[in-house]
C-alpha positions in Angstrom: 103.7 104.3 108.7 101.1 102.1 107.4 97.3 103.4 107.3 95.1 101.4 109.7 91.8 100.2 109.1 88.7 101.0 110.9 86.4 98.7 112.5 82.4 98.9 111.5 80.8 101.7 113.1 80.2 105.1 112.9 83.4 106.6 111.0 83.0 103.5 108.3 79.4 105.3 107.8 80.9 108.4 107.5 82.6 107.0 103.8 79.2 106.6 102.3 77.6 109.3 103.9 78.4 112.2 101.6 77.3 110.3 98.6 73.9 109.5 100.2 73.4 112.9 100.9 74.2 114.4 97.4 71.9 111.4 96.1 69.0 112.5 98.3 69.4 116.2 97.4 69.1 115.0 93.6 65.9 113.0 94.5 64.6 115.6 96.7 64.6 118.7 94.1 63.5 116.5 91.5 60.2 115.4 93.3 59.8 119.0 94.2 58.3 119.8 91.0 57.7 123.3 90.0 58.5 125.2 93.5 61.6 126.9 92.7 62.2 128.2 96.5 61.7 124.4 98.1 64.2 123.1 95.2 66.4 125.7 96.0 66.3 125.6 99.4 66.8 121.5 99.6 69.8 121.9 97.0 71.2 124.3 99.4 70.5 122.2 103.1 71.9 119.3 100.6 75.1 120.8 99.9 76.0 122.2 103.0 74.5 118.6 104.7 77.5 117.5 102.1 80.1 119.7 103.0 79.5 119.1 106.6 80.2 115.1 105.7 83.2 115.6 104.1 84.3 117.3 107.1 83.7 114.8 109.5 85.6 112.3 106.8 88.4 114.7 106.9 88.7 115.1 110.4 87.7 111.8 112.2 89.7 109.6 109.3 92.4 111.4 108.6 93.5 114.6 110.7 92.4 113.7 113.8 95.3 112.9 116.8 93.6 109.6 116.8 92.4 109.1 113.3 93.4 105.7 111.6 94.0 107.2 108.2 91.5 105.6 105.9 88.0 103.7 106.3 86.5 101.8 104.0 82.9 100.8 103.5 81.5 97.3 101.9 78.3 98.0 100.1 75.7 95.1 101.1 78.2 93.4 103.6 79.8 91.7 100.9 83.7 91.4 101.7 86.2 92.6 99.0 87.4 91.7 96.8 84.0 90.5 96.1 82.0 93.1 96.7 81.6 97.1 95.8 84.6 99.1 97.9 84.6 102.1 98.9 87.6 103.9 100.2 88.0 106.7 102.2 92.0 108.2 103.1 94.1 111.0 103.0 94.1 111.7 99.2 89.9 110.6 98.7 89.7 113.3 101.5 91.4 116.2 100.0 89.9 115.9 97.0 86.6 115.7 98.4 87.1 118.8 100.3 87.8 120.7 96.7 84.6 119.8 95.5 82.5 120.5 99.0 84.1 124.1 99.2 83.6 125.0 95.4 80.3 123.3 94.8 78.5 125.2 98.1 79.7 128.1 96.6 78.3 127.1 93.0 75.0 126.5 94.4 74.6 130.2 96.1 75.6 131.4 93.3 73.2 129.3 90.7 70.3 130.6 93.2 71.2 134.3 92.3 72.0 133.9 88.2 69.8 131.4 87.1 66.0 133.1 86.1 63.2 131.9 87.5 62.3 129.2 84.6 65.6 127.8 85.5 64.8 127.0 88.6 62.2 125.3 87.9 63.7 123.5 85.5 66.2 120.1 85.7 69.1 122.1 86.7 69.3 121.4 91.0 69.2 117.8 90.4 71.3 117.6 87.6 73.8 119.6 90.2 73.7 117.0 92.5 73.9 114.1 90.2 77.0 115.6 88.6 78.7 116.0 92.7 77.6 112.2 93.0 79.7 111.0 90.3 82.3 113.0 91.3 82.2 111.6 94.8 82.0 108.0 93.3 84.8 108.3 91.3 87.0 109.4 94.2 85.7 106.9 96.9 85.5 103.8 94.7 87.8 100.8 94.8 87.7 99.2 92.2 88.3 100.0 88.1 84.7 99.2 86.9 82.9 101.9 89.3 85.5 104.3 88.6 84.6 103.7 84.8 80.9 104.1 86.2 81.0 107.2 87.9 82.8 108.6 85.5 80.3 108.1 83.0 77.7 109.0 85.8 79.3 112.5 85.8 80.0 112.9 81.8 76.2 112.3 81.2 75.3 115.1 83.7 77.9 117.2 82.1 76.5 116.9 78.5 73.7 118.2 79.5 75.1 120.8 80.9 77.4 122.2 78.1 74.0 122.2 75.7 72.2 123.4 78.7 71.3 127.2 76.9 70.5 125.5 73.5 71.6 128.1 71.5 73.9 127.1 67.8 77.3 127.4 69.9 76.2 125.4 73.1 74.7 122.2 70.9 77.7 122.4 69.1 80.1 122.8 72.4 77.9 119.9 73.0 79.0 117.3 70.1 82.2 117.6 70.2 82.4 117.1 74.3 80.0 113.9 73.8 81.8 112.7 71.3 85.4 112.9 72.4 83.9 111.5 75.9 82.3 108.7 74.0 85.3 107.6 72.3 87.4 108.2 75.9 84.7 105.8 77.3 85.0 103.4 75.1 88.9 103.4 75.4 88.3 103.5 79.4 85.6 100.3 79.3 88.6 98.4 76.4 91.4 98.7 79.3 89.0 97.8 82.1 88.2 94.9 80.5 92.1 94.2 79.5 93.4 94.8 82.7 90.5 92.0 84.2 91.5 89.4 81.6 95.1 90.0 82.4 95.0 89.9 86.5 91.3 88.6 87.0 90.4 91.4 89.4 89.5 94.7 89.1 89.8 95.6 92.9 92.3 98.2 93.3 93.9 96.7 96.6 93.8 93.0 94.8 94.9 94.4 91.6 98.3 96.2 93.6 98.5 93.3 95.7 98.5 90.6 92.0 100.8 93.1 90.6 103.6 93.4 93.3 103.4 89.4 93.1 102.4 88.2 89.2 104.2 84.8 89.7 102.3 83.7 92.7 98.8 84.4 90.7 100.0 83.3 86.8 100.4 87.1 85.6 102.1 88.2 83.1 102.4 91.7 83.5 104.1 92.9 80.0 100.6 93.6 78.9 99.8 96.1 81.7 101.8 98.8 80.7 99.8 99.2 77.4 96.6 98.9 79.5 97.6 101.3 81.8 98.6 104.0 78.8 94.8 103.1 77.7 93.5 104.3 80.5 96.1 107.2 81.2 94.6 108.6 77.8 91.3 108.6 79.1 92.3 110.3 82.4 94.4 113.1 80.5 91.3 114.0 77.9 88.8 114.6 81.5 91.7 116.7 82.8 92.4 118.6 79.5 95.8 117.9 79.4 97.4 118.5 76.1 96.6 117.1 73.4 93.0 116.3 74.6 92.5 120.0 75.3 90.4 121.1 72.7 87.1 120.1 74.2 87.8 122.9 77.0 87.5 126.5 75.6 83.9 125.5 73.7 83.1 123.6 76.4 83.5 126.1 79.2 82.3 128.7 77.0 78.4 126.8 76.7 78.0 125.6 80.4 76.2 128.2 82.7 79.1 130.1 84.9 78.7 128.1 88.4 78.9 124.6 86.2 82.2 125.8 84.8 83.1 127.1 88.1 82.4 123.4 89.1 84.1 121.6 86.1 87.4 123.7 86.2 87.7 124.2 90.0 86.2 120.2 91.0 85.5 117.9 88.4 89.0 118.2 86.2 90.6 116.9 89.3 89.1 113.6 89.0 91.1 113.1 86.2 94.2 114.2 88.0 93.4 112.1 91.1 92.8 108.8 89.1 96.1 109.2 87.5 97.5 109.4 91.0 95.7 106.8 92.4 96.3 104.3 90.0 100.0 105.1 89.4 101.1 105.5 93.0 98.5 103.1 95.1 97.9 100.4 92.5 100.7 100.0 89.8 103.7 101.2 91.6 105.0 97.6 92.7 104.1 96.1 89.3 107.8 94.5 88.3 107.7 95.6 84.6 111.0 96.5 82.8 110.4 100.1 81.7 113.3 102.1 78.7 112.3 105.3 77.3 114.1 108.2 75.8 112.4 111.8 76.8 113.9 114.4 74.5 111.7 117.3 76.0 113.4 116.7 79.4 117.1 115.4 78.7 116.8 112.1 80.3 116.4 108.3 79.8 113.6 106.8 82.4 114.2 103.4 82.8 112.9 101.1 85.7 111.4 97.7 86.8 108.0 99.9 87.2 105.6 101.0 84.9 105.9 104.2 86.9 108.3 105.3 84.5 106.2 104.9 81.4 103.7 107.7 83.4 106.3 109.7 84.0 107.6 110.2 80.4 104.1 110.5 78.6 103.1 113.3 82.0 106.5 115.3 81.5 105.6 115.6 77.5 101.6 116.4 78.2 102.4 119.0 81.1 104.6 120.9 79.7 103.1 121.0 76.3 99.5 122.1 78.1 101.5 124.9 79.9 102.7 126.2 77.3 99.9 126.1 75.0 97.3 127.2 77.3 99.7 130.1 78.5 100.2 130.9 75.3 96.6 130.2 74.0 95.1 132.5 76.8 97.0 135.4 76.1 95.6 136.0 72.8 91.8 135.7 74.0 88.9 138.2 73.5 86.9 137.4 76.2 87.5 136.7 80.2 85.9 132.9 79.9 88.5 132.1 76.7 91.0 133.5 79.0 90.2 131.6 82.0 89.4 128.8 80.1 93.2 128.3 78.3 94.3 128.8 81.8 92.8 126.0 82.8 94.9 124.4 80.0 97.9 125.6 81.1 97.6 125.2 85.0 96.8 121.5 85.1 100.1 121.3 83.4 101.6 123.0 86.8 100.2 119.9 88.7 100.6 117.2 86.0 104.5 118.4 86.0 104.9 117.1 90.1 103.5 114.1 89.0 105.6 112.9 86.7 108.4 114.1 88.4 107.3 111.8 91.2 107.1 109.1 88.8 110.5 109.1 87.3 112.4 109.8 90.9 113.5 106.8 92.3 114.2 108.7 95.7 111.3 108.7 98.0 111.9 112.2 99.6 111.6 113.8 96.4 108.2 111.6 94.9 106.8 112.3 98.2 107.6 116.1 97.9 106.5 116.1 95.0 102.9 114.8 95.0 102.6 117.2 97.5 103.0 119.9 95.4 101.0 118.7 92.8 98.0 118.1 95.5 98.7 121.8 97.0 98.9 123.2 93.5 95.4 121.6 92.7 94.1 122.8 95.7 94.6 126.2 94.5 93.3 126.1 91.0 90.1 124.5 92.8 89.7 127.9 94.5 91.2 130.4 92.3 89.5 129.1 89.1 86.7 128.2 90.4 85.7 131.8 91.6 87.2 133.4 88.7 84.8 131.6 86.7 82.2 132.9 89.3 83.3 136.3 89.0 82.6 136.1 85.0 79.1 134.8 86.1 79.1 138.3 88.1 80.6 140.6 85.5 77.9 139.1 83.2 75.0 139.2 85.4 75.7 143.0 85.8 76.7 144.0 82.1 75.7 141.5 80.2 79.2 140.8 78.3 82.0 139.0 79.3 83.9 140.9 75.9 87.2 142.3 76.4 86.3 144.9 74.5 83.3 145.6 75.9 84.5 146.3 79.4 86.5 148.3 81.2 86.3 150.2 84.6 85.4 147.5 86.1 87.2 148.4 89.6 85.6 152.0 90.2 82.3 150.4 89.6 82.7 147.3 92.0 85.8 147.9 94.1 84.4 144.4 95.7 84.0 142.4 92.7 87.6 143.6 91.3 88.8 143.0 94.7 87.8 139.3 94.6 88.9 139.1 90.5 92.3 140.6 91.4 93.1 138.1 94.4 92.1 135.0 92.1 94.4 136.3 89.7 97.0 137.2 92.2 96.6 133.6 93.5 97.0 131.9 89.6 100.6 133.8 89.6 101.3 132.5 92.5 101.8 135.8 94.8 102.3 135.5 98.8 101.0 135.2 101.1 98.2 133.6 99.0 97.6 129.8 98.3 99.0 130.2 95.2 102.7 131.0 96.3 102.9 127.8 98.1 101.4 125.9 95.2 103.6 126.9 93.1 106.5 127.2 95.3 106.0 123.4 96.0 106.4 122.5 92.6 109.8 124.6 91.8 110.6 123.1 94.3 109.7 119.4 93.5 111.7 120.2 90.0 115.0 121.5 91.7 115.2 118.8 93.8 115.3 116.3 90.7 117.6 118.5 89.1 115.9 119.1 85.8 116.8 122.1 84.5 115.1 121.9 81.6 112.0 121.5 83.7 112.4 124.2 85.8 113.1 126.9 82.9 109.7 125.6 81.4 107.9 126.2 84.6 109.6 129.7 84.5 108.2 130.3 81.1 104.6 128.9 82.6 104.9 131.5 85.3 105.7 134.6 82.8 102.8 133.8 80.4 100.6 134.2 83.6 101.4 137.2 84.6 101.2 138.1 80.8 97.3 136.8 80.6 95.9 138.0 83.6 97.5 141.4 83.3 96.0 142.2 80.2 92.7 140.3 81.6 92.7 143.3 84.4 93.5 145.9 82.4 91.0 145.3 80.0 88.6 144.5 82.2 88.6 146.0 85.3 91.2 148.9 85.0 90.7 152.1 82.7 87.8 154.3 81.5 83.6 152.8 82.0 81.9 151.7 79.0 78.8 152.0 78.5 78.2 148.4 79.7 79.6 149.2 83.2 78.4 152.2 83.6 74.6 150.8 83.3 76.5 147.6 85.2 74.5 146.7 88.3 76.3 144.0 90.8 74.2 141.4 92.8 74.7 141.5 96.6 74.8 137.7 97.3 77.0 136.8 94.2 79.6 139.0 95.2 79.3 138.1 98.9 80.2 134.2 97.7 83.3 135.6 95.5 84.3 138.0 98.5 84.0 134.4 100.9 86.0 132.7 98.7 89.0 135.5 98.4 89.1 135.2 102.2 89.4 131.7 101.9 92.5 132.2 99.3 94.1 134.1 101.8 93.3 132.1 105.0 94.8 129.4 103.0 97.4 131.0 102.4 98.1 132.3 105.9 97.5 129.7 108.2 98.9 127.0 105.4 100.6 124.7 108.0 97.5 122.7 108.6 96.8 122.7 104.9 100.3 121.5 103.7 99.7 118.9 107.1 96.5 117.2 105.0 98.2 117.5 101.7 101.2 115.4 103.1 98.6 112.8 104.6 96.7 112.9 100.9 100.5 112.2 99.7 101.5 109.7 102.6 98.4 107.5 101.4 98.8 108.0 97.6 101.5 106.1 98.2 101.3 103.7 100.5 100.5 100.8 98.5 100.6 98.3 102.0 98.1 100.7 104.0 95.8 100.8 101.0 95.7 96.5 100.7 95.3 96.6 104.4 92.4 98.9 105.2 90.6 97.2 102.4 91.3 93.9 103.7 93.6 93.4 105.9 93.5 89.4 106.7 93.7 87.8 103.2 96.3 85.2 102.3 96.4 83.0 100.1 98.4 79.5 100.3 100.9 78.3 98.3 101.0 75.5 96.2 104.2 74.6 98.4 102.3 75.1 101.4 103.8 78.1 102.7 101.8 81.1 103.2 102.0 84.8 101.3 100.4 87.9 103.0 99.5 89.1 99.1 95.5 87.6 99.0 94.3 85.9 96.1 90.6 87.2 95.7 89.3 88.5 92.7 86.4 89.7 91.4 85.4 93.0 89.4 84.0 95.6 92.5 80.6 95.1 92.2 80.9 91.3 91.2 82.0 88.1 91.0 85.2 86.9 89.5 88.0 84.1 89.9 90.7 83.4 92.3 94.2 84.2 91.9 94.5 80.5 90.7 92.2 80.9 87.4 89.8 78.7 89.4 85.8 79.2 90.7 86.2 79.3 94.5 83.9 76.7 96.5 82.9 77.7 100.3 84.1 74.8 102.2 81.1 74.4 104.5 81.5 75.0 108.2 85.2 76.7 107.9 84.4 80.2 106.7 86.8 79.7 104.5 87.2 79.9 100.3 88.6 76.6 99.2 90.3 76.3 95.5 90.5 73.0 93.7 94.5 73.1 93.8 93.8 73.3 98.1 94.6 77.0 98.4 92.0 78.6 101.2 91.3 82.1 101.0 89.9 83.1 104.7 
């Protein structure tokens, strides 16, 4: 069923609202000065203000019985294509809710572990900056403010890996600004070739050119390479293999709630930008697609460049499963561990993906970014409070070693508690989120009968249980060290890890209203119609034969000008409302 779009009001409001608030929380602690409990306590009433947004976004757009399924909000008034789009639906939605969940908890936490210099310090507002890009980049419209949140967020998170200063952290530091710098510059190259090519940058224009390249002059051969430009840059911010090495230093130098946030929130854009602009935008491009996938036993070949995604995602999923599984195994300390996890478990949700990608059945590509989304959903939680619980173990023995810990449980049964369910949730146990995460994806891969896939997915599964055993055991299990026996825990970060296990296991329980978003997040992903629609719904464009196409012919880059689907400047035919072309085309 096609989304619907709303009319202005209230609910539209509700699409900017969660980046005005984050925005205002940044201002706010930064004008604050040097009072550590006003910053604080803004950065806290900002965050929960925040979560309380996304919220009303998830429930008055998209799960309520009335709900129209996306809203959309035109920045100064000015209609899109034109103007600066943002989009609020099922998939904007769920992701959202990831990073509200996982960055209230981050804050508590930062409150607790950071020392009182800290907190008087850049750190709040450089917090909330980083959720603002985050939000940008999954409520824009169009290519050129995704390109500018992104860098929005990557210029927070610099900062962020150096933040200590210390040798390892500046280092950390180069090497994450550098491979980011050469992504951006790869990111701005197909921006700018995908423009040339169509003449928007609009995601619902860009779908709607693409799904029609005769009618606007196209010629859409070019795309494909475009789109592998930008694929590139979306795989190195989600650490799939091989753009993974920026993770384990990187994770390693931030403070413990920033990693909790990059791992369980900000990887994801990544993730959701791949779905986004594979499923919504270039899934009716008509491009002839024949590839050869050794790894996976098949030939893709299509009339989309779908199938191009598919291949390169089947090679860089199961490659990152199997080298962070196999990477985190051999680790010394819990972050190295946790870190090649994260390596390995985006490959869990890159896999459903490109399964979706190369199906031509839409059952199974439904099913299967549903799995992916539910998978995602779990690694948000599970990773993101096992990287809080290393902020814990720290806090209250100073080392994160292997070898330096050990008794962990007898000391904290609460904290081990909490470690044990994330890790219980990573393997994919039930009745925790995990199970159904990965369940969904075994799933996904049986039903498109790969084999091959499957028995690599198996192989994932056993080097998780491998890592995280021996994480445990080293850790938490066995006779005190000295380090834990002088360990002291803090109350309030253990109460946040402790919330967040009962939200793994509510999640996991009640995980038919859960699965019911994830298959609205899905429904939307790909419905390429509803998307065009709720951004603007009445825009044709007339032929040259007079006859009329429901496809639009507007152009322009988001936040700007640009040219109509003709290669001409569009006049405003006084009096009419209307955009008039020189060839007599009339865009309304």
């Amino acid at each position: 069923m096609a989304l619907q779009t709303l009319s202005p009001g209230a609910e539209s409001t509700l699409v900017i609202a969660p980046m005005l608030i984050v925005l205002v929380a940044a201002v706010g602690t930064l004008l604050l000065g040097t009072r550590p409990r006003a910053r604080a306590g803004v950065s806290l009433a900002g965050g929960a203000a925040y979560l309380v947004a996304v919220a009303a976004i998830d429930w008055y757009v998209v799960l309520a019985p009335d709900a129209p399924g996306a809203a959309t909000y035109q920045v100064g008034g000015l209609p899109a294509p034109f103007g600066i789009t943002l989009v609020a639906d099922g998939l904007s939605a769920f992701m959202l809710t990831m990073v509200a969940v996982i960055g209230v908890a981050s804050l508590v936490f930062s409150i607790r572990v950071l020392p009182e210099l800290d907190r008087r310090s850049y750190y709040f507002p450089l917090f909330h900056f980083l959720a603002l890009g985050v939000t940008g980049a999954f409520l824009t419209g169009d290519l050129f403010n995704l390109f500018v949140w992104f860098e929005v967020m990557l210029m927070v998170s610099y900062i962020f890996v150096a933040y200590y200063g210390g040798p390892q952290h500046t280092r950390a530091a180069f090497w994450y600004v550098a491979l980011n710098l050469l992504a951006s510059a790869v990111f701005l190259l197909g921006v700018g070739g995908i423009y040339a090519t169509t003449g928007t940058l609009n995601m619902a224009d860009l779908a709607r050119r693409l799904a029609a390249p005769a009618a606007y002059g196209i010629d859409p051969g070019p795309v494909v390479g475009l789109l592998g430009l930008l694929l590139s840059v979306f795989a190195i911010k989600a650490g799939l293999v091989p753009f993974q090495f920026w993770i384990p230093t990187a994770y390693r130098a931030a403070p413990p709630p920033i990693t909790a946030l990059l791992a369980g929130a900000t990887k994801k854009v990544g993730i959701y930008a791949i779905i986004r602009l594979s499923f919504t935008v270039f899934a009716d491009a008509q491009i002839g697609v024949d590839l050869a996938v050794p790894a996976v036993g098949t030939i893709l070949a299509g009339d989309s460049p779908l199938a191009f995604i598919g291949a390169v995602l089947f090679v860089m999923g199961t490659a990152s499963i199997l080298v962070g599984g196999l990477g985190a195994v051999g680790r010394d300390s819990l972050e190295g561990v946790l870190a090649y996890s994260s390596i390995g478990q985006v490959g869990f949700i890159a896999v459903p993906v490109a399964i979706a990608a190369t199906t031509t059945v839409p059952d199974i590509r439904h099913i299967a970014i549903v799995a992916a989304l539910v998978y995602a959903l779990n690694h948000a939680l599970a990773k993101g409070m096992l990287f809080l619980a290393v902020g814990a173990v720290r806090t209250a023995t100073g080392t994160s070693r292997l070898a330096d810990l050990g008794g962990l449980a007898s000391r904290s049964p609460p904290l081990a508690g909490a470690f044990f369910i994330g890790s219980l949730a990573l393997v994919g146990i039930p009745p925790l989120s995990g199970f159904f995460g990965k369940f969904l994806v075994f799933d996904a891969a049986a039903q498109a009968g790969s084999m091959s896939v499957l028995v690599l997915l198996l192989a994932g599964s056993l080097l998780t249980i491998a890592y995280v055993t021996r994480a445990w055991n080293r850790s938490f299990w066995g006779q005190r060290t000295p380090a834990v026996d002088d360990a002291v825990t803090d109350p309030v970060q253990v109460a946040v890890l402790l919330a967040l296990a009962v939200t793994i296991v509510a999640v996991g329980i009640g995980f038919e209203p859960i699965y019911r978003f994830a298959d609205a997040a899905a429904t939307a992903a790909l419905d390429t119609d509803g998307y065009i629609d709720a951004v603007d719904p009445n825009q044709t464009v007339s032929g040259v034969d007079g006859g009329n196409m429901d496809t639009g012919a507007g152009a322009g880059a988001g936040g700007g000008g640009g040219e109509t689907g003709m290669g001409t400047e569009p006049e405003t035919e006084p009096g009419t409302g209307t955009i008039t072309t020189s060839d007599g085309g009339e865009l309304p």
